[in-house]
C-alpha positions in Angstrom: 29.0 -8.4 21.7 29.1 -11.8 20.5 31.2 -12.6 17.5 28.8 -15.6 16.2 25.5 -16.6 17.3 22.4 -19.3 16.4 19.2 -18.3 15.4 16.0 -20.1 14.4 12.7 -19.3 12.6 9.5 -20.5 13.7 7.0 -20.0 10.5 9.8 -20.0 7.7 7.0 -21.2 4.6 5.7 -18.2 3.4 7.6 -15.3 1.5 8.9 -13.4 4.7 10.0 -16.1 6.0 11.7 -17.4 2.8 13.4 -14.0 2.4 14.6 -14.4 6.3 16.0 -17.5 5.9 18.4 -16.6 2.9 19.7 -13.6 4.7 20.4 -15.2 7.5 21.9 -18.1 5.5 24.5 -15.5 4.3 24.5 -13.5 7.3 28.3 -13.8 8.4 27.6 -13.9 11.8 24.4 -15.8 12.3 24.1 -19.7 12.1 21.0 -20.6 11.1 19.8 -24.0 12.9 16.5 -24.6 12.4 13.3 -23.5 10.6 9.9 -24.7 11.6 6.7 -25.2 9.5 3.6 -27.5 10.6 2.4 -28.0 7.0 5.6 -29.0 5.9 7.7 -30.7 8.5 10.3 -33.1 7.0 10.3 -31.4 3.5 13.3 -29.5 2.9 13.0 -26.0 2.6 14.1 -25.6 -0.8 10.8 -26.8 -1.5 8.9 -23.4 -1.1 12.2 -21.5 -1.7 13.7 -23.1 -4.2 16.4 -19.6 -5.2 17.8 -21.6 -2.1 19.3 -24.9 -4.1 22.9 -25.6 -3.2 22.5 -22.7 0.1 21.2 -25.0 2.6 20.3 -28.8 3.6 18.0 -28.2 6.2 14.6 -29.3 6.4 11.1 -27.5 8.2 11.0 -28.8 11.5 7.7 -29.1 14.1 8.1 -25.9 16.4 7.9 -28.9 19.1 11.1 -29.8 18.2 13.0 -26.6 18.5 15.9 -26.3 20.6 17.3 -23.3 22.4 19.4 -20.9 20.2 20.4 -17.0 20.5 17.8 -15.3 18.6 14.1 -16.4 17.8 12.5 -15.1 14.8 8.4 -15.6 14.7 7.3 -15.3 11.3 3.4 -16.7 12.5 0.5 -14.8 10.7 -1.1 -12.3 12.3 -3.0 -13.1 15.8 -0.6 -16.3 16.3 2.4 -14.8 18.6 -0.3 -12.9 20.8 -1.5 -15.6 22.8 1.5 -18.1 23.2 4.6 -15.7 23.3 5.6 -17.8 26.8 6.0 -20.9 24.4 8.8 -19.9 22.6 10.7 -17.0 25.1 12.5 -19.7 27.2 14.0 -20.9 23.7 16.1 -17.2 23.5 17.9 -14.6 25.1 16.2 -12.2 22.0 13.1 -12.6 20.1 12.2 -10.9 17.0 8.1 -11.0 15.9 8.0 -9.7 12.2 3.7 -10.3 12.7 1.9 -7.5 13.9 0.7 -8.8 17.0 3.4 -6.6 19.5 3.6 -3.3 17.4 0.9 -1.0 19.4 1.7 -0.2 22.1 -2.0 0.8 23.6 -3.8 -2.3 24.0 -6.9 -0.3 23.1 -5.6 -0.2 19.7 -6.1 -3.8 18.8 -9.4 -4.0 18.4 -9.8 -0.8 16.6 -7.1 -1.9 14.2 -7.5 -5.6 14.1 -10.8 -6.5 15.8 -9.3 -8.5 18.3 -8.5 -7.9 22.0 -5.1 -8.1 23.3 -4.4 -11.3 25.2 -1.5 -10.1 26.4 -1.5 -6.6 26.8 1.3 -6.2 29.7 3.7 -7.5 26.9 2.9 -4.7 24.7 5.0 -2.8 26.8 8.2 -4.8 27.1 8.6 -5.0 23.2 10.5 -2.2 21.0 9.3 -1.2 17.5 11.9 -2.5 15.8 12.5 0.2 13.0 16.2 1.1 14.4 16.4 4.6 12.6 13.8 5.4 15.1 14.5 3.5 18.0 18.2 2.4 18.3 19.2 2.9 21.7 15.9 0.9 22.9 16.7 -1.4 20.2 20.1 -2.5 21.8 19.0 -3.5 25.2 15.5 -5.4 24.2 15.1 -8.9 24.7 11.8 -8.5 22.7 11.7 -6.6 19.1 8.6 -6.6 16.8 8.4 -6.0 12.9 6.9 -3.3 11.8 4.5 -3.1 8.7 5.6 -2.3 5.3 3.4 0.4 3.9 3.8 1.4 7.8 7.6 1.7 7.8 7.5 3.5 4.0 5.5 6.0 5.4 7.4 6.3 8.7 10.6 6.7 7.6 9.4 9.0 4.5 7.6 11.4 7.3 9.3 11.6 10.7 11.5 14.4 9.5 9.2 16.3 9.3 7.0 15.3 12.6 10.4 15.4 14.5 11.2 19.1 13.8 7.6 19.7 14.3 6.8 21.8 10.8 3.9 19.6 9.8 0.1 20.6 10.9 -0.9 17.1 12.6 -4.7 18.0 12.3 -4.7 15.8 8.7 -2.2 14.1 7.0 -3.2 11.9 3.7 -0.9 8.6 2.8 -1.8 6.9 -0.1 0.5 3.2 -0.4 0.5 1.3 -3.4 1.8 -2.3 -2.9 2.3 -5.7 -4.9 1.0 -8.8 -4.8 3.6 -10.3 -2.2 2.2 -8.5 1.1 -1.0 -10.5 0.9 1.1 -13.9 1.8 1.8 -16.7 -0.1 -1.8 -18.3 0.8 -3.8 -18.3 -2.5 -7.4 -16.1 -2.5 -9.7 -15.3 -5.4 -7.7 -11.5 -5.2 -4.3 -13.1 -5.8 -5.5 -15.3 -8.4 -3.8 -14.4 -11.5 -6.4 -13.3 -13.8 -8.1 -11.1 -10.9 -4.7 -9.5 -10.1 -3.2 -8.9 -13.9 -3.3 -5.5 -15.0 -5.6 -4.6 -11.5 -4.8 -1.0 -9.8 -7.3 -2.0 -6.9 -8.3 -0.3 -3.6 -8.5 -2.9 -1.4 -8.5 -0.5 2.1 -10.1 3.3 0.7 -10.3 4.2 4.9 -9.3 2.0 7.5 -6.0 -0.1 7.1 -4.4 -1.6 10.2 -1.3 0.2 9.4 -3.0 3.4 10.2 -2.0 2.8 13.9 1.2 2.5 14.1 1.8 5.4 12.0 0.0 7.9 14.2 1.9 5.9 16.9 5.4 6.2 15.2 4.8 10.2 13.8 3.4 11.4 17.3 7.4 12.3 18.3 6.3 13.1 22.1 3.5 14.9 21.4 -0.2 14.4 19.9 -0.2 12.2 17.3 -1.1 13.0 14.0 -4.6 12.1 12.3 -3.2 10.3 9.2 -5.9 9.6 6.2 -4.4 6.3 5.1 -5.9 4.5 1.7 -3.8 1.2 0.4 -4.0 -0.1 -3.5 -2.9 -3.0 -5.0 -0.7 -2.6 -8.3 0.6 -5.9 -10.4 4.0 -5.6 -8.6 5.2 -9.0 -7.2 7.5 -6.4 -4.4 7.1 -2.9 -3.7 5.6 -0.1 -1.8 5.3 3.3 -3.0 3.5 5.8 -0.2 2.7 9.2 -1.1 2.2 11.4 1.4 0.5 14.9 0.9 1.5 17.4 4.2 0.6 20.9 5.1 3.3 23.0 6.8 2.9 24.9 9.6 5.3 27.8 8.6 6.3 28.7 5.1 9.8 27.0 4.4 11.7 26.8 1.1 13.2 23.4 -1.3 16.4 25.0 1.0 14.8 24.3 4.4 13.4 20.9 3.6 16.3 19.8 2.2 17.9 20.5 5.5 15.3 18.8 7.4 15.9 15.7 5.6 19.4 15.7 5.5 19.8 16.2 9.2 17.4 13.4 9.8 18.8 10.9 7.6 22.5 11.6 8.4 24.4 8.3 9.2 21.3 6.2 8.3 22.6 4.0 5.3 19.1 2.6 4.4 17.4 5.7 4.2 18.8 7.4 1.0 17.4 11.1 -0.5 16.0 10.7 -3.9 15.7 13.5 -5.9 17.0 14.0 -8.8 16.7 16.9 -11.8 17.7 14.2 -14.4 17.2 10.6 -15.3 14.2 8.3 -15.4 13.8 7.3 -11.8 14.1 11.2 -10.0 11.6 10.5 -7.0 11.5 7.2 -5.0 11.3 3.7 -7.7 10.2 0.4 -5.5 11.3 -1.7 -8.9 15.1 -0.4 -8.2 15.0 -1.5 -4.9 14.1 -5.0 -4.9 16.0 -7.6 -2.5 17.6 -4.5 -1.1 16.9 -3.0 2.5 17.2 0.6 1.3 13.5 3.2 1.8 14.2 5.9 -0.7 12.7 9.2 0.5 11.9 12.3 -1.8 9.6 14.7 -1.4 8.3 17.6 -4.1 7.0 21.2 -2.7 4.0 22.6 -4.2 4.5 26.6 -3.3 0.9 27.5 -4.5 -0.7 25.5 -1.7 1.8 25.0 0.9 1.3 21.3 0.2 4.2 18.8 0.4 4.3 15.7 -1.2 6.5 12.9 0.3 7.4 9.7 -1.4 8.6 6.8 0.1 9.8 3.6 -1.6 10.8 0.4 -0.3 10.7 -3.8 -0.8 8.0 -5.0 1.3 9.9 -8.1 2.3 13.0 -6.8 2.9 13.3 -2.9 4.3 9.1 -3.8 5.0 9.8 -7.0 6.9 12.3 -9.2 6.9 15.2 -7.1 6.2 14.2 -4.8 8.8 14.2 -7.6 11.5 17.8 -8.5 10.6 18.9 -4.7 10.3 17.5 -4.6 14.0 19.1 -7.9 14.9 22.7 -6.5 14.1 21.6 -3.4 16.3 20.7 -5.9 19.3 24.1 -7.2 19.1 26.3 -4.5 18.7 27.2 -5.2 14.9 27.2 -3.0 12.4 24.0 -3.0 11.1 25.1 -3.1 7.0 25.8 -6.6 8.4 24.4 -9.3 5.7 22.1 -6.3 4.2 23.9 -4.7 1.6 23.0 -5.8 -1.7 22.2 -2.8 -4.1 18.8 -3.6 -5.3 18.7 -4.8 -9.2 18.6 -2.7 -12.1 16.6 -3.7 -14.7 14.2 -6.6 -13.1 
């Protein structure tokens, strides 16, 4: 365990990145050294992040200037890291890719998912999916760790309970993620633009969103996955992801049961937090409370006439859904506790 270490970010000019750089900026143990952006090399990086002012000095960098350092976050878009991951892995002992270009672990599943064939598809295997309430132990000895997706990891987190006890029929599962406006990037398109986005509740992805994968992948708990029905909405949310889940049981079991289930699953876990409530305004899972935090709130609601339940799971995409995630994983790597740097409450009202 090492009591300090360096850490750079290659891609630090969108919001991900931005959110990355001011927790590891506050991160007690990390030193952040350098940040790297090709667009805007030499400007300081309170130029995109301004909340930043009077936090840092440093300026983006050209990734052909970075030096070695401990830990190597990519923050690339998607289909950058893929092709040029033996660029940067002499820079680090550990790299964490918060894109999405590591997370399957079937190569097959890339061009289903993202159109694309693998260019690398023996390193699919060396990286860990780097949710650490799932995979801890592997987590600790990788040299490699990739994000995982936001509406990906709500659902994840809000559903393995019940996958890991093996009570859910796995013949069809429906997810239905509602997200704001900060998962599509900070690049501007006609359905960002303000007047196409205000007031919108848009299904952008009815059937087949990339994050489809890695749930079945993540929920499959040593046996065959599940089938998941996945359908992703935009709402006029800046952060936030709200999935709603609706399972079928395989064996009649009461609020008792479930609660049990849950509980067991989420002991020790200090991000994952039960939420449901008999009182007050926000009794199921609320992404507005938990912006800037790294919490996924987790409820769930049976419906004894069908046998259906309903699972909710709330999080901040760029925190619990990205870049929060990566530096709850980072602490796991090194032996930290993983609170480390993470445990601001959310804000109440925003």
């Amino acid at each position: 365990m090492k009591d300090r270490i360096t850490a750079s970010v290659i891609g630090g000019s969108g919001y991900v990145g931005g959110e990355l750089i001011r927790l590891l900026l506050g991160h007690p143990r990390v030193q952040l050294e350098q940040v790297s952006s090709e667009t805007f090399r030499g400007q300081p990086i309170t130029t995109l992040h301004p909340n930043l002012r009077g936090c840092t000095n440093l300026a983006y960098c050209s990734k052909d200037d970075l030096r070695p350092c401990h830990v190597l976050f990519l923050c690339l878009p998607h289909g950058h890291s893929m092709g040029s991951l033996s660029r940067w892995e002499g820079l680090a002992e550990v790299l964490v890719d918060l894109s999405a270009d590591f997370r399957l672990k079937d190569p097959r599943a890339y061009p289903v998912w993202y159109g694309v064939e693998h260019p690398d598809p023996e390193r699919l295997a060396q990286f860990v999916y780097g949710i650490p309430e799932l995979h801890r132990a592997q987590i600790r000895e990788a040299r490699f760790i990739s994000g995982a997706g936001c509406l990906a990891t709500s659902a994840v987190l809000s559903l393995w309970p019940l996958f890991r006890e093996d009570v859910a029929r796995r013949d069809s599962v429906i997810v239905e993620a509602k997200v704001g406006s900060s998962a599509a990037g900070g690049k501007p398109s006609l359905a960002t633009h303000h007047p196409e986005r205000s007031g919108a509740v848009r299904s952008f992805s009815p059937t087949g969103h990339r994050h489809t994968g890695e749930i079945e992948q993540e929920l499959a708990c040593g046996s065959t996955p599940p089938r998941i029905h996945f359908t992703a909405t935009a709402i006029e949310a800046v952060r936030g992801v709200l999935t709603t889940s609706h399972v079928f049981l395989k064996k009649d079991l009461s609020e008792k049961d479930l609660w049990k289930i849950y509980r067991e699953a989420c002991r020790g876990e200090f991000f994952v937090r039960l939420a449901k409530s008999k009182a007050g305004i926000y009794r199921y899972p609320e992404p507005k409370i938990l912006a800037g935090s790294n919490f996924c709130d987790v409820g769930f609601e049976l419906d004894p006439r069908s046998g259906r339940l309903v699972v909710l799971g709330a999080l901040d995409n760029l925190m619990k859904g990205a870049a929060g995630n990566g530096v709850q994983a980072l602490n796991a790597r090194m032996g930290w506790d993983e609170r480390t740097g993470l445990e601001f409450p959310g804000l109440h009202p925003i």
